[in-house]
N, C-alpha and C positions, 0 to 999 in steps of 0.2 A: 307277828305284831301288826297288828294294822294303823293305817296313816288316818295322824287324828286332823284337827279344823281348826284354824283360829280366824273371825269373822265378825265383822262390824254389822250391828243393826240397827236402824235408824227408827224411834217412835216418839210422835210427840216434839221432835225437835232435839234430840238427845239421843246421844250414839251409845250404843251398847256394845261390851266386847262379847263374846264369847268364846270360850273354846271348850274344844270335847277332846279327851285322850283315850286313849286302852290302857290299863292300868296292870295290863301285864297277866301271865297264866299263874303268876303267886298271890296276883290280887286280882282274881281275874272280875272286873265291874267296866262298864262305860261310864265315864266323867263327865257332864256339859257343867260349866261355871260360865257365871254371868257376871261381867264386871261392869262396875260406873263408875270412874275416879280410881281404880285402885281396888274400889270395897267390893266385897262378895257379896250379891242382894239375893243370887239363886243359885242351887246347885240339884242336880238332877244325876240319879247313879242308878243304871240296873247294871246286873249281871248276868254273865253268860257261861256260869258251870257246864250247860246243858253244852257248851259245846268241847267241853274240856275231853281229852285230851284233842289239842287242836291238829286237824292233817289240814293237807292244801283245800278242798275244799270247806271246810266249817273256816279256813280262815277268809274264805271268801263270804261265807255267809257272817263271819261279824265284821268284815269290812262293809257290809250292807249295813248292818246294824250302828255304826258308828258313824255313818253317813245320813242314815234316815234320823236318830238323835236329834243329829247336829242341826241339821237343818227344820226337825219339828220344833226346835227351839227355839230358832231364826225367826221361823213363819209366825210363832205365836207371839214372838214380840213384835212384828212388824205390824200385827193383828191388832194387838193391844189387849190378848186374850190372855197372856203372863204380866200379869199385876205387879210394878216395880215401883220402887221412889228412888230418883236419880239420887245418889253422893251430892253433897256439895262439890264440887270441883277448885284443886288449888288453882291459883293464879297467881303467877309471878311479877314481884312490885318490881320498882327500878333500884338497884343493887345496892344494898344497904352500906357499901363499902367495898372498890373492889380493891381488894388487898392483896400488894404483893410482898410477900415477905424477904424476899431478896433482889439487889439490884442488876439483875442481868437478865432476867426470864419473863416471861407479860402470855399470860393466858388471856383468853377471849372468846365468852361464848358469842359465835354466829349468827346464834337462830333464839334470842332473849324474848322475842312476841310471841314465839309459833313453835316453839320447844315441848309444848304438851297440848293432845289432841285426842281424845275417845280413850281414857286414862294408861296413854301409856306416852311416856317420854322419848324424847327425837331429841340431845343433846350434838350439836356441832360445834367440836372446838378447834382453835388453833392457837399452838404454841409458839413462840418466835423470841429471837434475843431483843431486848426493851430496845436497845441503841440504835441497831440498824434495821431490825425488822425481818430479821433472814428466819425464814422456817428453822426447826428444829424439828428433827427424826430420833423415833425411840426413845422419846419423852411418856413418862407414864402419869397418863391422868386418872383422876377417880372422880365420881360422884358417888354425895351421901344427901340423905336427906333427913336433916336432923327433924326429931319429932312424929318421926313416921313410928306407927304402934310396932311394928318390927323393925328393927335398925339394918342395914341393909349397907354393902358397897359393891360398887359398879364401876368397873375398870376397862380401861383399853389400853391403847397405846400410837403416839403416831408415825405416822407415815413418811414418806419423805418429802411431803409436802406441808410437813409440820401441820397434820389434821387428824385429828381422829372423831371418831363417832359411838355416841352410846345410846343404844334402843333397850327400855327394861318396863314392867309395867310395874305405872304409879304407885308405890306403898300406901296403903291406907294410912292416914294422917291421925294421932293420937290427940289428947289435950293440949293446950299450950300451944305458945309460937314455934311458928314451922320456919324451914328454912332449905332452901337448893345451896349447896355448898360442893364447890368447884376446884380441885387439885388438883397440879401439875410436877411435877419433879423430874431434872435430870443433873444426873450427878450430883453436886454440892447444893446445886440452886432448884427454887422452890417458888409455887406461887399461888395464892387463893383468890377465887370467888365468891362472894357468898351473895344470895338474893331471899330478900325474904318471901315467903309465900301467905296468902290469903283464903280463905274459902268466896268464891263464888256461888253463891246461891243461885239455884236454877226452879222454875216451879214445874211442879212433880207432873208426870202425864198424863193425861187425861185418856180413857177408856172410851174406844169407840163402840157404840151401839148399832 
């Protein structure tokens, strides 16, 4: 199996992700997707039967091949020679409510400004009893994000410094009101967040000449 790519490209003012995988000798194809917010705007697939069945060196030559992709697909958005139009990008309002549904547990996201960046999500929470504020360990959090066109959940768990962290990329956002929604539970007690989200409108990139 060779080692795939995951990489920010910046054109225009607007960060692009990318990543390229091997998609395995059952499906043997190289993968580069291009993401902006979440949404798939380009997706590039060859194949490499020719080098089926794989020994040590043909897995060297589609480690080459999976490298040069990745990175012709970099250079041509850097270029501005792959024609894209950014996603709206969500943007998270100030908390519609933050709700805790029992009296003893108080969740709190961290990082409420700077939680999504080049569409993938950097959630920093911490859990603590409401009263005195003492961490809680092996509390299980979730993120959902309702309204995203696939429904999705995202899970951790914290630490003994009552924190945990969740990194996923942005689900593309459906119709209708969106929404980051924030769970915590340990034992009996339980606690929500919810923030509403927005589209941030970006204007599309312009083609260098």
């Amino acid at each position: 199996m060779a080692t795939g790519h995951n990489s920010n490209a910046v054109f225009g003012g607007v960060t692009y992700h990318v990543q390229t995988e091997d998609r395995l000798t059952e499906h043997p194809f190289i993968d580069s997707t291009v993401y902006s917010n979440g949404k798939v705007l380009h997706r590039r697939t060859n194949s490499y039967y020719d080098l089926l069945p794989l020994a040590p060196e043909k897995e060297a030559i589609l480690q080459q091949r999976v490298d040069a992709q990745h990175h012709g697909v970099m250079e041509e958005i850097r270029s501005g020679a792959l024609h894209l139009t950014p996603s709206p990008a969500p943007q998270v309002c100030a908390p519609a409510a933050a709700q805790s549904q029992s009296s003893n547990l108080q969740l709190e996201l961290l990082n409420p400004r700077h939680w999504l960046a080049g569409g993938k999500a950097h959630l920093e929470m911490h859990v603590t009893v409401k009263a005195t504020h003492a961490s809680i360990s092996g509390a299980r959090v979730e993120a959902h994000i309702e309204g995203a066109a696939t429904p999705a959940v995202f899970v951790a768990q914290t630490g003994p410094d009552g924190r945990a962290t969740l990194n996923f990329p942005m689900p593309r956002l459906g119709g209708g009101e969106a929404a980051l929604v924030l769970f915590a539970a340990h034992g009996s007690e339980h606690a929500q967040l919810r923030f509403q989200l927005r589209a941030k409108l970006k204007a599309p990139a312009t083609s260098r000449k």
